[in-house]
C-alpha positions, 0 to 999 in steps of 0.5 A: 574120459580120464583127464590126462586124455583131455580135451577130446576134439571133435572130428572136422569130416562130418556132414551136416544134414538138415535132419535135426540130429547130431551131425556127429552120429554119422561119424563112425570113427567118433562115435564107436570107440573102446571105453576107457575103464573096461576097454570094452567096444562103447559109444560116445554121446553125441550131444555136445555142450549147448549153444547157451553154455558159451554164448552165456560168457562169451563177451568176457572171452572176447575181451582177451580171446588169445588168453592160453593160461586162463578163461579170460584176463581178470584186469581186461575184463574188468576194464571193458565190463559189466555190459553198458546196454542190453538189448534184446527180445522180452523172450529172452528174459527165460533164456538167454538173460537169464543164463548168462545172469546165472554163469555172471553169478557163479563166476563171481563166486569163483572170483573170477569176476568183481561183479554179479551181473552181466549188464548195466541197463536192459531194453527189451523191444516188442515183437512184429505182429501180424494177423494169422490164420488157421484152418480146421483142415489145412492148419496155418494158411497164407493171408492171401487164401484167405477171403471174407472169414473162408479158406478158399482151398479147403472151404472152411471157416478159419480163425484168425488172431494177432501173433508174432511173426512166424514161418508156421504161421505163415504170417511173416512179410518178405522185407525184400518186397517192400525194398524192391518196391519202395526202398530199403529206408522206406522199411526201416523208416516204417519200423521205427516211426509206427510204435514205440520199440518196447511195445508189439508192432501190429504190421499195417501195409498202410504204415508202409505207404505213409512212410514212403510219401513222407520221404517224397515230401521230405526229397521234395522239401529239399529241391525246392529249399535247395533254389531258395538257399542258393539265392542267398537271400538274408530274410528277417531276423525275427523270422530266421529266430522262430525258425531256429527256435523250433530247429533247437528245441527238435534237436534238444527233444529229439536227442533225448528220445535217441539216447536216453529214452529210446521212443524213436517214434516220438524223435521222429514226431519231433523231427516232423514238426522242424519238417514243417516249420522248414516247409512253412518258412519265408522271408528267413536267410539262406543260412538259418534255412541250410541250417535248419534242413541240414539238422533234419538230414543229420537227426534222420540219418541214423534211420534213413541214410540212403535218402539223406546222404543223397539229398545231403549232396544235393544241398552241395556239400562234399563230404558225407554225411556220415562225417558229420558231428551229431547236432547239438542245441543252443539253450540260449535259442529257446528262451523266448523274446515274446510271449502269447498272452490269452485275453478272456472276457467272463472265462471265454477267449475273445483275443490273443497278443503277442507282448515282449518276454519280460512286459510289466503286469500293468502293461498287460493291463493296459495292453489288453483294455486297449485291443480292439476286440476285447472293447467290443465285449467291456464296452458299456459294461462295468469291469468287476476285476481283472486277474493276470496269470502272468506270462500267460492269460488276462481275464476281464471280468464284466457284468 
């Protein structure tokens, strides 16, 4: 087409059939034309531009989509871009990422752009897989139809292996069933808590049940701390101080994993030993307690928010949860007041103490000489020497 005819707009009364065609070649009126050289009857190519030819630069176009006189706003977009944080499936790394790496490239040649890459960071998660299976006769078949190695439908041995989850291979689960079943943050709890998400997920029906008893302790956790912070009690320091310890040091480790990292797994692992430690608690102040289930409500509500704004109500508070500040640690908290020194005699560990921070060599010494335990194990023998590591362990060396 000469350019004076330019752009040709496509027709809007077509029908979209589930055939795998161009819904344009059912559209007579757009497809039989005249040619615009010889003007003899001709026919269009019904294949438009691809999906990637846009969606490789559109986030640029978004920036300043009501630009008329040019692709986008050369000053916007440099504002706004290169992308922050790329994240996608390791497939894309031959389709998408490298499309739109390619149009970045050229668009900087043009000058269009000040940069030659489209993304900053990359993040490629692994795939959700789950045991497939193929008959010689019937090709992919359901799990269910599968018993003891045999397809039950055509008799045949069938092979089975480990794939990502496929409509073709028939190996795909229904998130809908586990929803209705257990709820939708018992799925996304599982999702998350099983595999670091740069690796594949092999998907485990027991995984799922393990996820959903962990949100029952957790509500359970809750009703029962709940009454004990309603009684106002004002517990012991030291004990309120351990507690608060674990809760700074979850938050601090667990904040990493979120935002830097991305091992949601093992923020989540780190969230379970605060969870424990809660469970665990007696004799501490109403206050350090709300404290520390408040920061395990706030630390998982980005992965179970249904559960932790219920049970966030629950603790008496009005506003949402979603209003809250993302908890932030005290580096002051996780300095340690005591320490555990490891008493060995002849290398063996015979006793444990618990001694203040910053206590001299020589009272170590003295200390360990005089526990209970270890002058079962020297007594009547000659000390050859005694080695400190200190902050650590004493060994007492006898013979």
């Amino acid at each position: 087409m000469p350019d004076e005819q330019l752009p040709l707009r496509l027709p809007r009364d077509v029908a979209f059939k589930p055939t795998g065609e161009s819904p344009l070649l059912g559209c007579k009126t757009f497809m039989n034309v005249k040619c615009p050289k010889c003007g003899n009857p001709a026919r269009r190519d019904p294949d438009t531009m691809d999906t990637f030819v846009d969606s490789s630069w559109y986030m640029f176009r978004y920036i300043s989509p009501r630009c008329k006189d040019e692709v986008f706003n050369k000053d916007d977009v440099h504002k706004w871009a290169p992308i922050d944080f790329y994240v996608g499936g390791i497939e894309h790394a031959t389709m998408h990422l490298i499309y739109t790496r390619f149009f970045t490239m050229v668009m900087n040649q043009l000058g269009l752009l000040n940069f030659d890459e489209p993304a900053v960071r990359l993040f490629c998660q692994g795939m959700v897989c789950k045991m497939a299976y193929f008959c010689p006769e019937l090709k992919w078949v359901q799990e269910e139809d599968v018993k003891d190695g045999i397809c039950v439908k055509s008799g045949k041995k069938v092979v089975a292996e480990v794939a990502k989850m496929s409509k073709t291979k028939l190996n795909t689960v229904s998130p809908d069933d586990i929803i209705n079943r257990y709820g939708a943050d018992t799925m996304r709890f599982y999702m998350l808590a099983d595999t670091p998400p740069d690796r594949d997920q092999i998907w485990d029906d027991k995984g799922v049940l393990a996820a959903h008893r962990f949100l029952r302790r957790l509500w359970d956790l809750v009703i029962v701390k709940a009454e004990e912070i309603s009684r106002n009690n004002t517990g012991d320091p030291q004990h309120d101080k351990r507690l608060l310890k674990v809760m700074h040091n979850t938050i601090k480790n667990a904040t990493n994993d979120f935002s830097v990292t991305l091992q949601f797994n093992t923020a989540i692992a780190r969230v379970y030993e605060l969870v424990n430690a809660a469970k665990a608690s007696e004799n501490v102040s109403a206050s350090a307690l709300r404290h520390a289930i408040e920061t395990i409500l706030k630390l998982l509500n980005p992965i179970i928010p249904h559960i932790c704004e219920e049970l966030w109500q629950i603790l008496g508070n009005t506003a949402s949860l979603l209003r809250e500040p993302w908890p932030l640690h005290d580096e002051s908290a996780l300095i340690d007041d005591e320490i555990t020194i490891v008493i060995q005699v002849n290398s063996k560990l015979r006793s444990k103490l618990e001694v203040p921070a910053n206590i001299s060599q020589e009272e170590i010494e003295r200390l360990a000489l005089a526990d209970e335990k270890i002058q079962s194990y020297i007594d009547g023998k000659q000390i050859l020497k005694k080695i400190v590591v200190p902050n650590k362990l004493v060994n007492i060396v006898v013979k």
